[in-house]
C-alpha positions in Angstrom: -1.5 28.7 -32.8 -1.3 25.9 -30.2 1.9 23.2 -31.4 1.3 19.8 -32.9 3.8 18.6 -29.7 4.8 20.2 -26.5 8.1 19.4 -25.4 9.1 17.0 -22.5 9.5 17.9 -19.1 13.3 16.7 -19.8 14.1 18.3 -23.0 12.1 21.6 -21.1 14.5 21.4 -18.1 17.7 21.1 -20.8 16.5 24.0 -22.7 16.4 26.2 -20.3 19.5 24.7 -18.5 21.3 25.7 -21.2 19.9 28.9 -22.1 20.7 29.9 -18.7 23.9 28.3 -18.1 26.0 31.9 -18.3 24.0 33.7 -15.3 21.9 31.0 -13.2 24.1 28.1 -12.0 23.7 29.3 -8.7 20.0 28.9 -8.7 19.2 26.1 -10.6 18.4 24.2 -7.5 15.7 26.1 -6.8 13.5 25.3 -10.1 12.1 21.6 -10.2 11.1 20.0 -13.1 8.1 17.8 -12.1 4.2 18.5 -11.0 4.1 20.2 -7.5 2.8 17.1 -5.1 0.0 18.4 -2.5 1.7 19.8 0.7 5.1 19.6 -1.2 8.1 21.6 -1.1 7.6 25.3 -1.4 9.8 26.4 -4.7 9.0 27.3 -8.3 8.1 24.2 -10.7 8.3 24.1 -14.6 7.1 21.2 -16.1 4.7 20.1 -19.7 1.9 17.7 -20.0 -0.7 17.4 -22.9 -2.3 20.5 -21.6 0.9 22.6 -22.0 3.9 24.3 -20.6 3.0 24.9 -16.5 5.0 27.6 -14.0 3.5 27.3 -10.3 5.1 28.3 -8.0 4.1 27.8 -4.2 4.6 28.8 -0.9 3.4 27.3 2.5 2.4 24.6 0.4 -0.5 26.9 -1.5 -0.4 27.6 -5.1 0.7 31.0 -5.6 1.4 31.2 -9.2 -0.1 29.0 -11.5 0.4 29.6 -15.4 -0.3 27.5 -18.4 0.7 28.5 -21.5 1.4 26.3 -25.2 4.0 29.3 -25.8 7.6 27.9 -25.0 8.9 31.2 -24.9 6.8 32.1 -22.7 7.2 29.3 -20.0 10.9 30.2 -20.0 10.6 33.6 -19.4 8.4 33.1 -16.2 11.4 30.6 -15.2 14.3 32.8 -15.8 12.5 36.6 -15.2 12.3 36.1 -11.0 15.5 34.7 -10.8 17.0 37.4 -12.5 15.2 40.1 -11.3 16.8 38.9 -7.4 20.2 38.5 -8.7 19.6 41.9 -9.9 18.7 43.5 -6.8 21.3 41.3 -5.2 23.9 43.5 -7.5 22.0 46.8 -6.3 22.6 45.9 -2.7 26.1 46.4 -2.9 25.9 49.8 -3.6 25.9 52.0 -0.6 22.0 53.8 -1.7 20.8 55.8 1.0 17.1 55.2 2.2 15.7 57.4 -0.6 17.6 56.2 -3.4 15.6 53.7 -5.1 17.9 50.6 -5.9 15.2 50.3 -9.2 17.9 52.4 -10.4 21.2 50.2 -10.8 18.7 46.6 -11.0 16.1 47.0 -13.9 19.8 48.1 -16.2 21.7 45.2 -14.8 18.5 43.0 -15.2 18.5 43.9 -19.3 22.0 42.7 -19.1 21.9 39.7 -17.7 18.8 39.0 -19.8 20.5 39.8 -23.0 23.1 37.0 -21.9 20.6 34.5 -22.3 19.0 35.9 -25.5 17.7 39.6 -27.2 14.1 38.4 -26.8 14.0 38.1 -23.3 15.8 41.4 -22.7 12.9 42.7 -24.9 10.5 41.0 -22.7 12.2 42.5 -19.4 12.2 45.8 -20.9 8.0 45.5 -21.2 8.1 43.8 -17.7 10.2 47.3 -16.1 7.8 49.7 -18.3 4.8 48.3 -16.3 6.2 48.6 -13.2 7.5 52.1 -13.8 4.4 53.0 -14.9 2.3 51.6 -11.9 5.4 53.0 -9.4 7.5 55.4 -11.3 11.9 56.5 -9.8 10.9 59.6 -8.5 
């Protein structure tokens, strides 16, 4: 069921500032919260209008991701998920894995943690996310 309102960019942008406060300070800089301009910046970009909650995200100036959704919940996870899924493999790097140990391994666990930080339902969410993967390209 579609909302009477959709949030502001703004009060968007504070949500999930806040929610994310405990795991993302080092990558906040690389979310903006404003409508992609034509040949702009490459970088991921969360922002509402009267149509809904956008995530685009675009590379060499091309759209390469480009969501709409009314769901707040949803909008946030799309923000959040990538972010933590590279601080997660980040984490896995540090481990000396040899070439056939997948590093799938030690980041989908510390992914569910980190996501728990921010809040059970997006740890639920991740868990979905890493049962899809697994089942398309399964830790051998």
């Amino acid at each position: 069921m579609r909302p009477l309102a959709f949030l502001k960019t703004s009060k968007l942008q504070e949500e999930i500032t806040h929610e994310t406060s405990k795991i993302l300070n080092d990558y906040r800089d690389q979310i903006y919260f404003e409508k992609p301009l034509s040949g702009g910046k490459d970088g991921r970009y969360v922002f509402a209008d009267d149509e809904g909650y956008h995530y685009i995200v675009c590379e060499r100036g091309e759209r390469m991701v480009n969501k709409l959704t009314d769901d707040l919940f949803d909008v946030k996870f799309w923000t959040i998920y990538p972010i933590v899924v590279s601080l997660s493999f980040e984490f896995a790097s540090k481990y000396n894995l040899s070439a056939e140990e997948d590093p799938r391994v030690i980041a989908f666990p510390k992914q569910i943690e980190y996501l728990k930080e921010i809040h059970p339902n997006f740890a639920k969410r991740g868990e979905i996310e890493q049962d899809e993967i697994l089942r398309n390209n399964p830790i051998h």
